[in-house]
C-alpha positions in Angstrom: -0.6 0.6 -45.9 -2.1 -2.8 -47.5 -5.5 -3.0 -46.8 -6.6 -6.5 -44.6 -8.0 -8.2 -47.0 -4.5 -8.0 -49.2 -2.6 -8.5 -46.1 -4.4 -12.0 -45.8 -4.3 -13.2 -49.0 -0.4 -12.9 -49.5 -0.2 -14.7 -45.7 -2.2 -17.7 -47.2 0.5 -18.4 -49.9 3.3 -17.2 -47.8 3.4 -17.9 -43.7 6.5 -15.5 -43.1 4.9 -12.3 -45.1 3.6 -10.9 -42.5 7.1 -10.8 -40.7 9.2 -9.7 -43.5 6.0 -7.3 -44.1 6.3 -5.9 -40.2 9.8 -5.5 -40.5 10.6 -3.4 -43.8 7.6 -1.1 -42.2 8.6 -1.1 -38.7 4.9 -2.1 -37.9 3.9 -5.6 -35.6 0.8 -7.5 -36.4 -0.5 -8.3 -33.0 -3.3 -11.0 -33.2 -4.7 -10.4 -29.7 -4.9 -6.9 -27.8 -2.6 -4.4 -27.3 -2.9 -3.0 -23.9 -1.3 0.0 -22.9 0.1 0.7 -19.4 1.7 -2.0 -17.4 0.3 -1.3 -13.9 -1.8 -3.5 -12.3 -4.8 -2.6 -14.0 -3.0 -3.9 -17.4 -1.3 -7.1 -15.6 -4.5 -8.3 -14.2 -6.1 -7.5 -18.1 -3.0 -9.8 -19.3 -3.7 -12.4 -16.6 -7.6 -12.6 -17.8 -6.8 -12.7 -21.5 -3.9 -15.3 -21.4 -6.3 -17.6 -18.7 -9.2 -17.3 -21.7 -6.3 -18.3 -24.5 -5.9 -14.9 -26.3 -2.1 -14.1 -26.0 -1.7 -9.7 -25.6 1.2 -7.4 -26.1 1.6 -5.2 -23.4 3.2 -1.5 -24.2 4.6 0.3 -21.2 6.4 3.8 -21.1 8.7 3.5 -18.2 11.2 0.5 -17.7 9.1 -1.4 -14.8 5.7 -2.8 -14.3 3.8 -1.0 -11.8 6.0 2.4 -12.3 4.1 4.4 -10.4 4.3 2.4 -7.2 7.9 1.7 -8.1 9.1 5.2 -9.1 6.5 8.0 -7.5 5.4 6.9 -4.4 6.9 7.9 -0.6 8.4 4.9 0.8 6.1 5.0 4.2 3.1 4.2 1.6 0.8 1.0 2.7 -2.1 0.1 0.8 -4.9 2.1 2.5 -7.3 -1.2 1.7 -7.3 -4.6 3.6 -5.2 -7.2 0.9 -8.1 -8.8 0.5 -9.6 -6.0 -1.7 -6.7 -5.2 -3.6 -5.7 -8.6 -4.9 -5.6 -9.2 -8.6 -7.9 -11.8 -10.4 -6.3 -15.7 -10.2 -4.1 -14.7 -7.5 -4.4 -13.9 -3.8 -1.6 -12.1 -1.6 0.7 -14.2 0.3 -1.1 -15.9 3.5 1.7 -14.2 5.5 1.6 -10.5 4.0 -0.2 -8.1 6.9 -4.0 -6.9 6.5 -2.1 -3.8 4.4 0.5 -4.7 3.0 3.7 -2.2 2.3 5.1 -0.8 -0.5 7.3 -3.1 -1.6 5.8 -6.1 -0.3 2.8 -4.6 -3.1 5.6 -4.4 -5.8 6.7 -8.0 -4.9 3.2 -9.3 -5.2 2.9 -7.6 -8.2 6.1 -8.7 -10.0 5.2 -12.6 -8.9 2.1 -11.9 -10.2 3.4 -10.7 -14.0 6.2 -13.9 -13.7 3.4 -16.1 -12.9 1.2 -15.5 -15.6 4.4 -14.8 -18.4 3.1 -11.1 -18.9 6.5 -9.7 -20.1 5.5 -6.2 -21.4 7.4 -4.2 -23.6 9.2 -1.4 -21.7 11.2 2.2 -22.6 7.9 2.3 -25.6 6.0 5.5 -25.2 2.4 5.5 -27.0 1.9 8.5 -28.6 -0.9 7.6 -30.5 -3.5 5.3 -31.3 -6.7 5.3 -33.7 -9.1 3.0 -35.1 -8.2 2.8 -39.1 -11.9 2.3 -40.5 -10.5 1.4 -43.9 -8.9 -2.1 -41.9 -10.8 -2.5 -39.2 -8.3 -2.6 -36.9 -6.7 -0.1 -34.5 -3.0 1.7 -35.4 -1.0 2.3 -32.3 1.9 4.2 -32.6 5.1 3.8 -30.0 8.4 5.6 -29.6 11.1 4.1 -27.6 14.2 5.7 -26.0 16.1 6.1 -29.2 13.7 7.6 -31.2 12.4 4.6 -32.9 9.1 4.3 -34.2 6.7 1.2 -34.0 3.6 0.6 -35.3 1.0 -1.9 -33.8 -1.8 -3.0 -35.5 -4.5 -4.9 -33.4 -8.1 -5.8 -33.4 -8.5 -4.8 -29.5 -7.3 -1.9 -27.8 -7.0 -1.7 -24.2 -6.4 1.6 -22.5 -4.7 0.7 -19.3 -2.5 3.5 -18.4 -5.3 4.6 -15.7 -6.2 7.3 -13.4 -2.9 8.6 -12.2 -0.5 8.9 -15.3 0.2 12.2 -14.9 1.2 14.3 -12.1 -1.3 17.8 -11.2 0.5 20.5 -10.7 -1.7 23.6 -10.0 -0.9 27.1 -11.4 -0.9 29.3 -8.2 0.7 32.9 -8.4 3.9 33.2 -8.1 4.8 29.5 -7.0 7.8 30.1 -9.9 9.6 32.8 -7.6 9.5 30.7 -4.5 13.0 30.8 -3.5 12.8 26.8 -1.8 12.2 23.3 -2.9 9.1 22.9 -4.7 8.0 19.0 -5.7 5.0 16.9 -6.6 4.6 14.1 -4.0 5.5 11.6 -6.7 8.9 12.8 -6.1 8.6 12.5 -2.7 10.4 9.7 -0.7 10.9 10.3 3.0 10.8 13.4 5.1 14.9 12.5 6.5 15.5 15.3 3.8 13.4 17.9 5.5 14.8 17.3 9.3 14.3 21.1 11.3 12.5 22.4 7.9 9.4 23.8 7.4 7.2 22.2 5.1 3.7 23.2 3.3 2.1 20.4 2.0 -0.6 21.6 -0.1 -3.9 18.8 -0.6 -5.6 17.0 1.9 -6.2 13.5 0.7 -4.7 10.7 1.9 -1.4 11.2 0.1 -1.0 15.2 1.7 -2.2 13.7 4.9 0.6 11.0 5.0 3.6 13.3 4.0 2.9 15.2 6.8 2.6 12.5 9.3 6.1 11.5 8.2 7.5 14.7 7.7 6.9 15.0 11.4 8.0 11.6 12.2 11.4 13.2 10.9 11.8 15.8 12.9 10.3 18.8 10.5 7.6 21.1 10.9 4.9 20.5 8.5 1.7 22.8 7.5 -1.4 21.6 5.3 -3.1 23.6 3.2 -6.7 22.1 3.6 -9.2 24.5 0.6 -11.8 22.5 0.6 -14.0 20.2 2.8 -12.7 16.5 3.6 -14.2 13.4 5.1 -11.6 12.0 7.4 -12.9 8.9 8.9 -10.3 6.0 10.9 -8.7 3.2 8.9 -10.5 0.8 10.9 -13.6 0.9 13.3 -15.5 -1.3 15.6 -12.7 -4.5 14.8 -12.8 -4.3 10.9 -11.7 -1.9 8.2 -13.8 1.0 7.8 -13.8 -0.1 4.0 -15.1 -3.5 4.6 -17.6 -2.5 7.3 -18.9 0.0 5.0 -19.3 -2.7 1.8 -20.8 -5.0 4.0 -23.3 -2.4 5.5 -24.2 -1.7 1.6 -25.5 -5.3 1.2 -28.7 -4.4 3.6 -28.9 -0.8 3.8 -29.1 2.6 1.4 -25.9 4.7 1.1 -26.9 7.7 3.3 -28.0 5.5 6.1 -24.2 3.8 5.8 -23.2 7.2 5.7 -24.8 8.4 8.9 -23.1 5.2 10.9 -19.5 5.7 9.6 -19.7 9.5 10.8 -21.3 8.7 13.6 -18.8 6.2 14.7 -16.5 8.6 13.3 -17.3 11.0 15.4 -17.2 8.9 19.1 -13.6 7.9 17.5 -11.6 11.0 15.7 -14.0 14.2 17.6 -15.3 16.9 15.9 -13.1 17.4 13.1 -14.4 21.1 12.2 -12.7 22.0 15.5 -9.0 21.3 14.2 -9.9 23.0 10.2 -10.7 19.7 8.9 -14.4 20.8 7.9 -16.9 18.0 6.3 -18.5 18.4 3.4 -22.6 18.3 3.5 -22.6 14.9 1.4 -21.4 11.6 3.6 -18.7 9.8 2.5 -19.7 7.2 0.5 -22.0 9.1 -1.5 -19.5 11.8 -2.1 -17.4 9.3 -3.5 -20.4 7.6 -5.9 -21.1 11.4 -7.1 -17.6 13.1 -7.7 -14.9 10.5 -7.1 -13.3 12.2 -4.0 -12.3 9.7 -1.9 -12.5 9.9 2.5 -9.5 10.4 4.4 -8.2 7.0 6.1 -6.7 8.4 8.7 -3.5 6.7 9.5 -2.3 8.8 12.8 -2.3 12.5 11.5 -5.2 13.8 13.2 -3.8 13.0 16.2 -0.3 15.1 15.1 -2.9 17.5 14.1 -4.4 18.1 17.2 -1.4 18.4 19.0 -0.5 21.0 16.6 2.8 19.1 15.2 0.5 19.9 11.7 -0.3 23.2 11.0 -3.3 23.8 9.4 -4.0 26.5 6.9 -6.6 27.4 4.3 -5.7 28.0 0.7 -2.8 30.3 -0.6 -3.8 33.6 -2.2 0.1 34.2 -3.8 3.6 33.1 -2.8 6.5 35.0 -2.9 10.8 34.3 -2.2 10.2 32.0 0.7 6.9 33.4 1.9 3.4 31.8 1.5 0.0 34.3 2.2 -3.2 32.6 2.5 -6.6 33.5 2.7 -7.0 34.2 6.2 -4.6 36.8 5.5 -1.9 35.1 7.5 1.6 34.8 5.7 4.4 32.5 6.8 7.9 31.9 5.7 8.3 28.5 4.8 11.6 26.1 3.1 9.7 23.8 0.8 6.7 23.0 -0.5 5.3 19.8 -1.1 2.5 19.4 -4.2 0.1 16.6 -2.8 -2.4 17.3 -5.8 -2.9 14.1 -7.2 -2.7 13.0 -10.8 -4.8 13.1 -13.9 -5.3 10.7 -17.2 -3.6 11.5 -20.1 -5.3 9.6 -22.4 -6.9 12.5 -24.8 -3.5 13.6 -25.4 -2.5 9.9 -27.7 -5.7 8.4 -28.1 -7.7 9.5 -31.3 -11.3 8.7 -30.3 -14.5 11.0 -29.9 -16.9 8.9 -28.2 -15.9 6.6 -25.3 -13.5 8.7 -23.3 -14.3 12.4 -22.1 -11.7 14.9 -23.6 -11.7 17.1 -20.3 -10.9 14.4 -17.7 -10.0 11.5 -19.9 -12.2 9.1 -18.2 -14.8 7.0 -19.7 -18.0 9.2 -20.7 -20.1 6.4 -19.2 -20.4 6.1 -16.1 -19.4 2.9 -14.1 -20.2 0.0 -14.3 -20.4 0.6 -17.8 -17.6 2.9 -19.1 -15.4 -0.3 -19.9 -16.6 -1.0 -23.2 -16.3 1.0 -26.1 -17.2 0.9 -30.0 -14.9 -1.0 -32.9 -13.1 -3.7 -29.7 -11.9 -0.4 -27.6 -11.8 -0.8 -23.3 -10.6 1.0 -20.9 -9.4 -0.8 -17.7 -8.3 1.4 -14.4 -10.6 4.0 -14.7 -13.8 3.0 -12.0 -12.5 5.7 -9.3 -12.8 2.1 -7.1 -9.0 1.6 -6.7 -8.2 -2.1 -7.9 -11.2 -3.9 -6.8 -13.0 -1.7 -9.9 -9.6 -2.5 -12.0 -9.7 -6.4 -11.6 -13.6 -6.5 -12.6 -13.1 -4.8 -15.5 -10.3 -7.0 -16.6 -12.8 -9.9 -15.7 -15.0 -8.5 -17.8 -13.3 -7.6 -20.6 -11.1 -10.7 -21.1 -14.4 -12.8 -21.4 -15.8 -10.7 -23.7 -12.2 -10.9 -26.4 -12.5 -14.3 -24.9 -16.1 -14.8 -26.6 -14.8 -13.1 -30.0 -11.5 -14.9 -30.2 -13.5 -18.4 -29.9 -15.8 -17.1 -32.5 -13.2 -15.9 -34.8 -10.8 -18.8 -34.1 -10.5 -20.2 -37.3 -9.8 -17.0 -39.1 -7.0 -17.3 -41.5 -4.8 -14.3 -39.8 -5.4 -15.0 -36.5 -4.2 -18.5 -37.1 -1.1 -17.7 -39.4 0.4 -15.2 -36.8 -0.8 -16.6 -33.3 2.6 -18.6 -32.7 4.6 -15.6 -34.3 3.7 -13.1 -31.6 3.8 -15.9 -28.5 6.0 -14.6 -25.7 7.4 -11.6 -27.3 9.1 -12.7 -30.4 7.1 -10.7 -33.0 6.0 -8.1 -30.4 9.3 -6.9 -30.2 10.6 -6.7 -33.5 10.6 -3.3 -34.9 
């Protein structure tokens, strides 16, 4: 590969080299950042960018924006945060969309939202790698699309957008291979009108395990939960207000563990003694939890109450599984028909990114912690990856559209960045292999 400098001073004599250059090489100069992942965490970085002037290319694996709302959710699913919090930068939510808005009413704010601001990403394009090239300066991303074929970006930013949930968990527990029934991550999961007169272990007791199994009993079946570990639950909303937005405001005059003693103490007067039903809580409140590891409280959407009425089972964790049996701890074993994997989902971003110093190999999240881990070395960012949902997402695309934003001013009358802006506007040169 021609090194920048060469690159440039063949561009300077001839305005189309760079095309005919990108296209015997199956490689795409892109002027601005590449950002990878089109969920709202890489729409809202679009947004940012184009409202600062510095046109993107967005690369996206599946065929949608937003895939994993589209594709792997249940269709029950409601944002578990007032709108308000969830908006994207530059846009609010419809004045008529509810205080939590549904599924698809969240996939229709979010397509307006890419129409509106003209982020058209390029879909069916798998990243399967990307490193900085120290001998250009620049970064090399690497796609594959659905027929095999290889592109090459090359880019002076790189945004990793593909976030905290691109991959679904799937625990090894013994002998969940021989179980004779159904056996599916909750990302294939869509309603419980399938599992009518069944019985159903749902295994994980955050939000997602906790809602299957209020609508697999909505449907008629018979759902367990495997609960393994302690778990704040606390009520979607208390004293008038979201429990969300009581607790931010209560953060603006008062330290985290006094917060935390008021939202279990209204907890409490509201949902009970948990403990009493085999929903134990851990010994660190809520919100602190949640600063420390990431685990995020229970928002209790009308389980608890189908768990104390004993319409959810509740069990500790499995010890082995066999044909249609599950034993647990307790030493109890029940026959079951299908087993639902609420375990979340992981990054994947160690497996294509080459990079040693801003994101963690183990978890792929930014070493750093937040607010800082959004910034990286040679014009690297990471976008998605706060553990705060999308309020976290949209101020790190604030933040890191300004600060392209500041470079592309400075850099503005750079002799590449000018030959090839209007080549890559819309998607013209972006999607040229």
């Amino acid at each position: 590969m021609e090194t920048l400098k060469e690159i440039q001073g063949k561009m300077a004599h001839d305005p189309h080299y760079m095309f005919s250059y990108c296209k015997s090489r199956r490689q795409v100069w892109v002027p601005g950042p590449v950002i990878v992942g089109a969920g709202p965490s890489g729409l809202a970085t679009a947004a940012c960018l184009k409202e600062q002037g510095v046109p993107s290319v967005v690369i996206e694996r599946s065929n949608c924006i937003a895939s994993l709302w589209q594709l792997k959710t249940y269709d029950r699913l409601r944002l578990h945060l007032p709108k308000r919090f969830c908006e994207l930068p530059l846009m609010p939510f419809p004045v008529d969309y509810p205080t939590y808005p549904d599924k698809q009413q969240f996939i229709d704010y979010l397509e307006a939202y890419a129409n509106r601001f003209g982020v058209n990403p390029v879909f069916d394009s798998s990243v399967e790698r990307a490193e900085f090239d120290e001998s250009l300066g620049l970064w090399r991303v690497k796609s594959v699309g659905l027929k095999g074929e290889v592109v090459e970006y090359v880019c002076r930013w790189l945004v990793v957008a593909t976030g905290e949930n691109a991959e679904a968990v799937v625990p090894e527990i013994k002998g969940l291979p021989e179980f004779g029934g159904e056996v599916k991550h909750t990302s294939e999961y869509k309603s419980g009108s399938v599992y009518k007169g069944k019985k159903v272990l749902v295994v994980g007791c955050g939000n997602s395990g906790m809602e299957v199994c209020l609508d697999l009993c909505n449907h008629d079946a018979k759902p367990s939960l495997v609960v393994r570990d302690a778990v704040h639950v606390l009520p979607r909303d208390m004293l008038g207000r979201s429990t969300f937005g009581l607790s931010m405001w209560l953060l603006k005059w008062l330290p985290v563990r006094l917060v935390d003693r008021f939202l279990l103490f209204v907890s409490w007067l509201i949902l009970g003694n948990t403990s009493r039903f085999g929903l134990d809580r851990p010994a660190v409140g809520p919100l602190e939890l949640k600063n420390i590891s990431g685990k995020t409280p229970v928002l209790d959407v009308g389980a608890l109450a189908k768990i104390k009425s004993r319409d959810i089972e509740i069990y500790p964790g499995i010890q082995q599984i066999g044909n249609y049996s599950v034993q647990f701890f307790n030493g109890k074993t029940e026959n079951f028909d299908a087993i639902i994997l609420a375990t979340g989902y992981k990054s994947n971003v160690p497996s294509w990114l080459k990079e040693k110093d801003m994101f963690s190999k183990k978890d792929g999240y930014p070493q750093r912690p937040f607010p800082n881990g959004w910034k990286g070395a040679y014009g690297l960012y990471a976008v998605g990856f706060t553990r705060r949902g999308l309020l976290g997402a949209s101020m790190d695309a604030m933040r890191i559209a300004e600060d392209i934003g500041k470079c592309w001013t400075v850099e503005a009358n750079h002799p590449i960045t000018k030959t090839t802006t209007t080549m890559t506007t819309g998607r013209s040169l972006a999607t040229q292999p």
